[in-house]
N, C-alpha and C positions, 0 to 999 in steps of 0.2 A: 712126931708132931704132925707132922704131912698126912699122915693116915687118917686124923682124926678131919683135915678138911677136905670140904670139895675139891675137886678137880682144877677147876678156876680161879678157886680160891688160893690153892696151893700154890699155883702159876702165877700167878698175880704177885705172890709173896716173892718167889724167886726173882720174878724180874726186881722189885724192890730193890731186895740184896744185890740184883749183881748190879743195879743204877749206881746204887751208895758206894760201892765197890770201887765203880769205875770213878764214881764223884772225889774218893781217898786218892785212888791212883793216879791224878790229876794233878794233885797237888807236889806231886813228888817228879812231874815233869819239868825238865833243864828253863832256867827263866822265873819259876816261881818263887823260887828266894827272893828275889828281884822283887816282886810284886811284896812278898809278906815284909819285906823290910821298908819299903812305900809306904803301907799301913800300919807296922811299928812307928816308923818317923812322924808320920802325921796323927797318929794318937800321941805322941811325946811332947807337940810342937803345940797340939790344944790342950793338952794338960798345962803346959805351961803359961798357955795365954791365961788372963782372967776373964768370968764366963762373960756374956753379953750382956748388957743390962737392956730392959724393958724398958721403951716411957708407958708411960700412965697414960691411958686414955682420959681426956679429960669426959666428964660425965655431960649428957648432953644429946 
């Protein structure tokens, strides 16, 4: 697939991949459990609230 692009283009693509790369490898650094169970809890804790209600603007 490389062959088929520019030079630039190809380079381009590889830093891509290895951004996303390092963006995965990240997650699997000591402490992030930590973090992903903060934003389990707090999606669990507004699941369970009931959603907000709106007032009505009065018209005007």
């Amino acid at each position: 697939m490389d062959e088929d692009l520019d030079p630039r283009e190809a380079e381009r693509t590889r830093r891509r991949d290895k951004d996303l790369e390092a963006e995965r490898r990240a997650l699997l650094n000591p402490g992030m459990g930590k973090v992903f169970k903060q934003i389990q809890d707090a999606q669990a804790r507004s699941a369970d609230e009931p959603p907000k209600r709106r007032r009505r603007r009065s018209p005007g």
